[in-house]
C-alpha positions in Angstrom: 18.9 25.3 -14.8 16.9 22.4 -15.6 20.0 20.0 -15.1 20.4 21.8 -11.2 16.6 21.5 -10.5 16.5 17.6 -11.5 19.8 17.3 -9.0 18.0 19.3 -6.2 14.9 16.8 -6.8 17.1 13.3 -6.8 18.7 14.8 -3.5 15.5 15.3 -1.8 14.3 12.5 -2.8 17.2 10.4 -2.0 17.1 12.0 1.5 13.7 10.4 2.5 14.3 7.2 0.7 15.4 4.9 4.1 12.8 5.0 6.6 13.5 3.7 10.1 11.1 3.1 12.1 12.8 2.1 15.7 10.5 5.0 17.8 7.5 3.5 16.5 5.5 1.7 19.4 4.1 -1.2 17.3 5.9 -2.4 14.3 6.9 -5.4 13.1 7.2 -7.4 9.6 4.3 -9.3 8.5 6.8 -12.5 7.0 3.5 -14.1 5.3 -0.4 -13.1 4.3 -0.8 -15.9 6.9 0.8 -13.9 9.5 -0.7 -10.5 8.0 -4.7 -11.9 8.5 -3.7 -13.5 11.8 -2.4 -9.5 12.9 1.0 -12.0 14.0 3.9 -9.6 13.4 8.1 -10.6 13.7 10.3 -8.8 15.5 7.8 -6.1 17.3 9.3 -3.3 18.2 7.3 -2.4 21.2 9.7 1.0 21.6 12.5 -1.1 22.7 16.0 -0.2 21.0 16.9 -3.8 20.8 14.7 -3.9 17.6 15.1 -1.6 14.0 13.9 -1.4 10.9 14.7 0.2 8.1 12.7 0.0 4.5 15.4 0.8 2.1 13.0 3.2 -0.6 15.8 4.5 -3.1 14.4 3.5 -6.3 12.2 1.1 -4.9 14.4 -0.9 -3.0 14.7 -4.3 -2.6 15.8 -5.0 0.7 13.9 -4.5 4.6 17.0 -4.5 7.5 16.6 -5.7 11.0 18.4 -5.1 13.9 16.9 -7.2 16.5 18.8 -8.2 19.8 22.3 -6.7 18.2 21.9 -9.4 14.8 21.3 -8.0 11.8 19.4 -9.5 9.0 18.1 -8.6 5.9 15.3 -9.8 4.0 14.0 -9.5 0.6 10.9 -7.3 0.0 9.4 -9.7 -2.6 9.9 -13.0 0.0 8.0 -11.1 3.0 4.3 -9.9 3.0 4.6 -6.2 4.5 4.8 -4.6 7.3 2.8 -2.3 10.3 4.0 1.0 11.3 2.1 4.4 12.6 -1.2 2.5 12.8 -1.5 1.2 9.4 -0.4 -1.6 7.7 1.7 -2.2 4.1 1.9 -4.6 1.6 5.3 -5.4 -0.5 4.2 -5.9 -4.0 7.1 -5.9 -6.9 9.6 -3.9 -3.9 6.9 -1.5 -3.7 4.8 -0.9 -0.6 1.1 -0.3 -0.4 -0.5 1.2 2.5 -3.5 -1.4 3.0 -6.8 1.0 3.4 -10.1 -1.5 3.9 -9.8 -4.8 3.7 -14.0 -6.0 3.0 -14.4 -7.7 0.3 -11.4 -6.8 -1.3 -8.6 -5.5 -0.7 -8.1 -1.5 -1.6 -4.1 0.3 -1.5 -3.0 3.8 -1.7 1.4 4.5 -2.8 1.6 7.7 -3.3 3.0 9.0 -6.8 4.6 12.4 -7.9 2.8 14.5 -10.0 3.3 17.7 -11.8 1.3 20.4 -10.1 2.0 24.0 -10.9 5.9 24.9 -10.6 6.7 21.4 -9.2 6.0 17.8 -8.7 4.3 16.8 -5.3 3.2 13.3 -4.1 -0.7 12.4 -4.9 -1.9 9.4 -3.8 -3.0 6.3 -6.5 -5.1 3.8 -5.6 -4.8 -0.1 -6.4 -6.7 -3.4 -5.5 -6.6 -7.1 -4.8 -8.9 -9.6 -5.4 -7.8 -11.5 -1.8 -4.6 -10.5 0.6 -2.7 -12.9 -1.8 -3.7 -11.7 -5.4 -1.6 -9.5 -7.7 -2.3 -6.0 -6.9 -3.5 -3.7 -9.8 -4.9 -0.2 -10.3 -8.1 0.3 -9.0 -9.7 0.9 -12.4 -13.1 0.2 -13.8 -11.4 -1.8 -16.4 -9.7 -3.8 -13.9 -12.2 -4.6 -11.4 -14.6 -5.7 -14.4 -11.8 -7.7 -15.7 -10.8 -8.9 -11.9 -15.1 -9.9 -11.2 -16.3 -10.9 -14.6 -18.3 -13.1 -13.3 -20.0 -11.2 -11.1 -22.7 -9.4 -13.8 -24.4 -7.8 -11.5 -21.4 -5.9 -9.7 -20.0 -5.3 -13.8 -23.1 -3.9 -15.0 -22.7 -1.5 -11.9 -20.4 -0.3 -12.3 -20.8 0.7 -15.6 -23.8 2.2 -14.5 -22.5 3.6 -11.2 -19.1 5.3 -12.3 -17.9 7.9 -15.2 -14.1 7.4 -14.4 -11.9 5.8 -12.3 -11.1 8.7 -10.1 -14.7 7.9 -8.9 -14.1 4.4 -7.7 -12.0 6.2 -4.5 -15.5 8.3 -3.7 -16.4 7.6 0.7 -19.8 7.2 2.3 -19.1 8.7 5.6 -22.5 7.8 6.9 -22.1 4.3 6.0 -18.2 4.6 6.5 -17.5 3.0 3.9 -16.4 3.0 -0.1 -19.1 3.3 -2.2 -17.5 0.1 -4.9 -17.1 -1.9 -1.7 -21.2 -0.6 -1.1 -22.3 -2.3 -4.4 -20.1 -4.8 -4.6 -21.5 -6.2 -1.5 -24.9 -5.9 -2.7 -24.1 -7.6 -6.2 -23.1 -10.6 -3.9 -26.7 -10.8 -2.3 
């Protein structure tokens, strides 16, 4: 039983695992950080069918595929920055993508993991960050960002002060609209 519920999971999962992305109005690939902070993306879409994309996902795939003007071409997920799609933006980091989520200061991702949860696993999102748009991206951990900005005492010291666990590092200001680590890191820097 255990056998057939791990071969109903690996077909699901296999089943969303290529994403195309040809009805979206604005997409494109982002070939460099370059292009990504200049908002300069290849091979727009703009709802024409002359242009498709398609992320291959199954088991992190290594591989983005472009249909554009009847060529195709394919490009390696570790030699291209990311890519824009439903509004947001991505970032390719070892084949894996990483919605970008505010970029002050530093840079802060969400990729969404599977989790056991009652009877099943579901999807929860984790959270990662970047020193700059071109910096390895790691979990969004205390350890991390105290690791990341040693140098920075003040910011270090709080969040010692500032944060219990890591799950805490993700917590919003809406009437600020804005993270509450991006809040105190940007008033370690004054």
């Amino acid at each position: 039983m255990k056998n057939f519920k791990l071969i109903i999971a690996f077909l699901a999962i296999a089943s969303f695992a290529t994403r195309s992305f040809a009805q979206d109005k604005a997409m494109g690939l982002y070939l460099t950080a370059d292009d990504y902070a200049n908002h300069k993306l290849s091979f727009e879409t703009n709802g024409s069918d002359a242009t498709h994309i398609t992320l291959n996902e199954f088991l992190d795939g290594s591989k983005v595929t472009v249909w554009h003007d009847g060529k195709k071409q394919v490009f390696m997920k570790n030699e291209i920055f990311g890519y824009h799609a439903n509004n947001s933006d991505y970032r390719f980091y070892n084949n894996v993508e990483y919605k970008i989520i505010d970029t002050k200061d530093f840079y802060i991702y969400s990729h969404p993991k599977l989790v056991q949860q009652g009877k099943g696993e579901k999807p929860v999102d984790s959270f990662y960050f970047s020193a700059s748009v071109k910096d390895a991206v790691e979990p969004l951990t205390i350890k991390d960002l105290e690791k990341t900005y040693a140098q920075n005492t003040k910011f270090k010291y709080t969040i010692e002060s500032e944060f219990q666990c890591d799950n805490e590092l993700t917590k919003y200001d809406a009437s600020i609209q804005e993270y509450k680590v991006k809040y105190l890191f940007d008033q370690s820097a004054k």
